[in-house]
C-alpha positions as CSV (number, residue, x, y, z in Angstrom):
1,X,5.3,24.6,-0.9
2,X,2.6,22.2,0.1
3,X,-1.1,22.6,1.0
4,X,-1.7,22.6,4.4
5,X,-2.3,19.3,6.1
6,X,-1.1,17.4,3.4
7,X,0.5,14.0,3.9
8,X,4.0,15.7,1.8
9,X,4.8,17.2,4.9
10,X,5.6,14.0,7.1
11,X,5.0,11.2,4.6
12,X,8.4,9.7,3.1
13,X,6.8,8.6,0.1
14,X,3.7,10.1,-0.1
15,X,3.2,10.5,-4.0
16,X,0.6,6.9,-4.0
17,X,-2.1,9.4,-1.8
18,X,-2.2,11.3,-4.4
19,X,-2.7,8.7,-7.2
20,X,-5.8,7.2,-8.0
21,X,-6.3,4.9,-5.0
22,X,-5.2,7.4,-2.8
23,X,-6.6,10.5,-1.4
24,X,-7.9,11.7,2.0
25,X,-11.6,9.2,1.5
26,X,-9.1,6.0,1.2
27,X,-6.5,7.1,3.7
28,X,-8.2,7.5,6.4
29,X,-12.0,8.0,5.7
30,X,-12.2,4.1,6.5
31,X,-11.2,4.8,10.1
32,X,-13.9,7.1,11.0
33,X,-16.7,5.4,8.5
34,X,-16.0,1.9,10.6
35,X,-16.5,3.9,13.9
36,X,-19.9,5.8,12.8
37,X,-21.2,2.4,11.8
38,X,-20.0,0.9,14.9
39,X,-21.6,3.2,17.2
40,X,-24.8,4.0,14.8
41,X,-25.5,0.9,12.6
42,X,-25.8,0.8,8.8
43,X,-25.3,3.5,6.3
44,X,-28.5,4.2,4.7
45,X,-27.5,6.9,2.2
46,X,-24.8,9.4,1.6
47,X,-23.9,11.9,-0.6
48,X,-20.6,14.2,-0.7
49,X,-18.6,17.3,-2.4
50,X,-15.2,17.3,-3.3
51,X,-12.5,19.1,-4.4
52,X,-8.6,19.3,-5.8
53,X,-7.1,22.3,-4.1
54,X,-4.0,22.1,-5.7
55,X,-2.8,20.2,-9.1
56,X,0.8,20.2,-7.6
57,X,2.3,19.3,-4.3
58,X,5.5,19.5,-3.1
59,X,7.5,17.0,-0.5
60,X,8.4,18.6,2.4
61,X,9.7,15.7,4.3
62,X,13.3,13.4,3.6
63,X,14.4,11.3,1.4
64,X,12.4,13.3,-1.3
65,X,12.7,16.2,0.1
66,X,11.7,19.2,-3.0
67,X,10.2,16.8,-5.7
68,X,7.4,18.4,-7.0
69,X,4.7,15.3,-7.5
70,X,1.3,15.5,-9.5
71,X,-2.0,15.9,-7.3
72,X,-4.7,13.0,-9.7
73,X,-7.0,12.5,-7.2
74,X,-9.7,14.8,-4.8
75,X,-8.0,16.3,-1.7
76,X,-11.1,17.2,0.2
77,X,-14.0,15.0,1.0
78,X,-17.1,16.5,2.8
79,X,-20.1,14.0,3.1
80,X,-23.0,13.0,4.8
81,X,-24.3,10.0,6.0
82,X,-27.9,8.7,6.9
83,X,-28.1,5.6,9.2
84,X,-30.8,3.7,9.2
85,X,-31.6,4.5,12.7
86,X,-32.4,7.8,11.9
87,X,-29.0,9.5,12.7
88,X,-27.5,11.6,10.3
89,X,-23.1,12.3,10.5
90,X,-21.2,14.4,8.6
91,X,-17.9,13.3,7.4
92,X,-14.2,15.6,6.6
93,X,-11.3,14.0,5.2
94,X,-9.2,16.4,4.1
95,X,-5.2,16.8,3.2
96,X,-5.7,20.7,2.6
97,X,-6.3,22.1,6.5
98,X,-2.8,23.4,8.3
99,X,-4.6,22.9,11.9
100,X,-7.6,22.0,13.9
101,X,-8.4,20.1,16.7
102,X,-9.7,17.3,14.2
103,X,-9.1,14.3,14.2
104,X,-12.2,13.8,16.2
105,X,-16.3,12.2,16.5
106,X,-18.7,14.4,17.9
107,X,-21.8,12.4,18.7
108,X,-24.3,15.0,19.5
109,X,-27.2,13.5,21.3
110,X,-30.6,15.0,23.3
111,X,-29.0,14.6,26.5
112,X,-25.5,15.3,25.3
113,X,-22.6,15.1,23.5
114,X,-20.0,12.5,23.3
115,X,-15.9,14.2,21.8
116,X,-14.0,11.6,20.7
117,X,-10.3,12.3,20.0
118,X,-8.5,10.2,17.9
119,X,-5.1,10.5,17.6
120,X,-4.3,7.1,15.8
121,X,-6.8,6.3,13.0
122,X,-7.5,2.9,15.0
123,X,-7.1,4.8,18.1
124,X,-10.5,5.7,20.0
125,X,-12.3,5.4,23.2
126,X,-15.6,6.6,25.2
127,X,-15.6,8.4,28.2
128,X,-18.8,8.7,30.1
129,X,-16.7,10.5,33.0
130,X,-14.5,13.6,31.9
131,X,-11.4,12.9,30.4
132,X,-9.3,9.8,30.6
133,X,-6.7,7.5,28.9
134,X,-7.5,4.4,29.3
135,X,-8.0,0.6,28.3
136,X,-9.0,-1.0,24.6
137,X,-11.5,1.1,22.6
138,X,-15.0,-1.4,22.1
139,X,-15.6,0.8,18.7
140,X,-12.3,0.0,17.1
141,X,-10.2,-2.3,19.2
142,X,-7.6,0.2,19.2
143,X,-5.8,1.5,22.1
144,X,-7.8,4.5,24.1
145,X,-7.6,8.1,23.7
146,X,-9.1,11.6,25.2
147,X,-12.8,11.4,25.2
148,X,-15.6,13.5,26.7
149,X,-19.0,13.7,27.5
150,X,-20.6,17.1,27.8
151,X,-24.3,17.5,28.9
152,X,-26.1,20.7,29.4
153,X,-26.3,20.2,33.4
154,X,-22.5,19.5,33.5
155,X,-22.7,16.0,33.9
């Protein structure tokens, strides 16, 4: 059986993402790294840790349904990133977590913070007020998604 959250379980072909190329960083860590400089400005330094949970993964999903396929690369990237701003993010790209309520930004802030769901890698969009689904994202031109604000008075 698969790891949890890996890309065998919905992915056709998904024996590349776990090549050398591929992984969880290269999948879909651009997505999210685009956003953070977007909304923070440029990457000052970074470090990370990761990991290979399993050296074998099995396809889970049609038309290779069974076939056992070599894990080559990391499967689980945790990072962190200083801006030059001052902010510090943390990144997870993982293929080895069954559930969460990731994919999502968390922008915590001294009068707030800002949830970003993101549904569609190039999928994302602010609220200011509650939840909504609405409009083009101005972070990643995507279409829009849940956001929310949440601020210790409620607001």
């Amino acid at each position: 059986m698969g790891a949890p959250g890996g890309r065998e379980w919905f992915h056709p072909n998904p024996e590349f993402l776990y090549k050398p190329g591929g992984g969880p960083l290269l999948d879909i860590g651009p997505y999210y790294v685009t956003a953070l400089v977007s909304l923070l400005g440029a990457a000052k330094r970074c470090c990370a840790m990761t990991r290979r949970t399993l050296a074998t993964r099995v396809i889970e999903s049609l038309p290779n349904k069974g076939k056992t396929i070599d894990v080559e690369v990391d499967t689980h990237v945790s990072g962190d990133i200083e801006f030059a701003s001052g902010a510090i993010a943390t990144l997870i790209a993982s293929f080895d977590v069954w559930d969460s309520e990731l994919p999502r930004l968390e922008i915590y802030g001294t009068k707030g913070t800002i949830c970003i769901w993101i549904s569609i890698p190039s999928m994302a969009q602010i609220s200011l007020a509650g939840w909504c689904c609405c409009g083009p994202s101005t972070i990643t031109g995507g279409r829009a998604c849940r956001a929310r604000l949440r601020t210790p008075n409620g607001r």
